[in-house]
N, C-alpha and C positions, 0 to 999 in steps of 0.2 A: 517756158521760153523755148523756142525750138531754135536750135542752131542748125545753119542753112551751109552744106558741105559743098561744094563746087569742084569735083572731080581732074576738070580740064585745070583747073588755077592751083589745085594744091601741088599737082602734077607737077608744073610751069614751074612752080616755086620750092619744090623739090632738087627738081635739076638743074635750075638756077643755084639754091645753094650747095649742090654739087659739084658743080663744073667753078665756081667760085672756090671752094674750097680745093678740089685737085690741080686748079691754076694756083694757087698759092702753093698748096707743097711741093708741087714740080715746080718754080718758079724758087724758092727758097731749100728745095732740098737740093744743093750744091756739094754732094759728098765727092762725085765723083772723081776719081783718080787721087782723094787727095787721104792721107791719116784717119783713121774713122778712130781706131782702138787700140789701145795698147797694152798688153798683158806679162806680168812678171810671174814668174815660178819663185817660190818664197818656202823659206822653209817653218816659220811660224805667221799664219793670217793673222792674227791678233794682234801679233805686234807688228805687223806693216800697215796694218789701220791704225794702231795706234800713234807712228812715228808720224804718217802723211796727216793723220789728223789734226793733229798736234804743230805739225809741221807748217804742214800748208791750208788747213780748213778742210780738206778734201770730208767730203759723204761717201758714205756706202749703202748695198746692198747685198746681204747673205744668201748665199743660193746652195746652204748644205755646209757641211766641214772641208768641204775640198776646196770653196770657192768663193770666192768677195768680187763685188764689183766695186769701183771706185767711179768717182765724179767732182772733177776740178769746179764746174761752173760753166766748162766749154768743150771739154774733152770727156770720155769714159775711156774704162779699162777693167785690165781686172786682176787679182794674186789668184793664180793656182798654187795648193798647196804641191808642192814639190821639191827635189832639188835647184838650188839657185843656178842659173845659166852662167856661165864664165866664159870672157873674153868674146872679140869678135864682133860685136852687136854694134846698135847705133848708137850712140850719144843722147839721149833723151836732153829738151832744153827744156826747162820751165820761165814763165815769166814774171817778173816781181819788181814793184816801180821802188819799194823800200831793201834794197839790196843789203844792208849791214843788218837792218834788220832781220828778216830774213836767213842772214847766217847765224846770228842768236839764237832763233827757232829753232833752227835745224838742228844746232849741238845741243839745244837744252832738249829736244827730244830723241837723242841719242843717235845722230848721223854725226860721221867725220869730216870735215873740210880738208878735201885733198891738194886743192890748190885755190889758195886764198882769192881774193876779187882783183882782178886784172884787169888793161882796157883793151878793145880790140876796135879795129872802123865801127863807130857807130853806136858802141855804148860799154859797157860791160859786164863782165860778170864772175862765176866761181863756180867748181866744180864741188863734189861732195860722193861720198859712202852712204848709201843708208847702210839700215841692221842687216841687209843680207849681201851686204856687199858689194852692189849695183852702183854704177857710179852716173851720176846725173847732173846736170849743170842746171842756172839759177842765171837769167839774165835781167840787165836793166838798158833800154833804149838812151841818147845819151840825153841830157835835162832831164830826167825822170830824178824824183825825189831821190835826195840821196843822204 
């Protein structure tokens, strides 16, 4: 059976799914200016995989003893092993439509609730400790399951 090769069409239909595909990622790759990643210095990786795991579902990826990457489902980041960074920094918010839930989690895998679930315009939420001491907040929009 001879299969009949057409230089100029495969060509055609090459760059067609080419330019098809680089219009889609420039058309959906919307990073600009905005959060791509976020990285904690941690003094043990094991167990800040273990708490966010536990915690909140988060994946990872190992890239050696120094270094973890993490993955919510919409965000990455990553634990350098290091000293833990103190004071000064942003607020990290997380999102969570089960809020009491959620503080359950968090203390049965060993984070502290720093300041319990409050409301603020528009929905609410609570702050917390993990194991290194990083203080992070946990929100809910407001009609969000509660």
């Amino acid at each position: 059976m001879a299969v009949s090769f057409n230089p100029a069409s495969e060509m055609r239909a090459y760059l067609s799914a080419s330019y098809i595909t680089r219009e889609v990622c420039v058309m959906s790759n919307n990073n600009d200016q905005r959060i791509d990643y976020v990285e904690f210095n941690v003094k043990d990786i094991q167990r800040s995989r273990d708490f966010y795991g536990k915690a909140f579902g988060w994946t990872f990826t190992d890239y050696g003893p120094q270094y973890c990457e993490f993955n919510d489902g919409r965000l990455s980041g990553g634990f350098a092993a290091g000293p833990a960074r103190s004071g000064g920094g942003p607020l990290v918010i997380l999102y969570a439509d089960d809020l009491p839930g959620t503080v359950k989690r968090v203390e049965q895998a060993g984070g502290k609730i720093v300041r319990p679930i409050y409301g603020f315009p528009g929905g609410r939420r609570f702050h917390f400790a993990d194991p290194d001491g990083y203080e992070l907040a946990v929100y809910t929009e407001d009609g969000s399951k509660e």
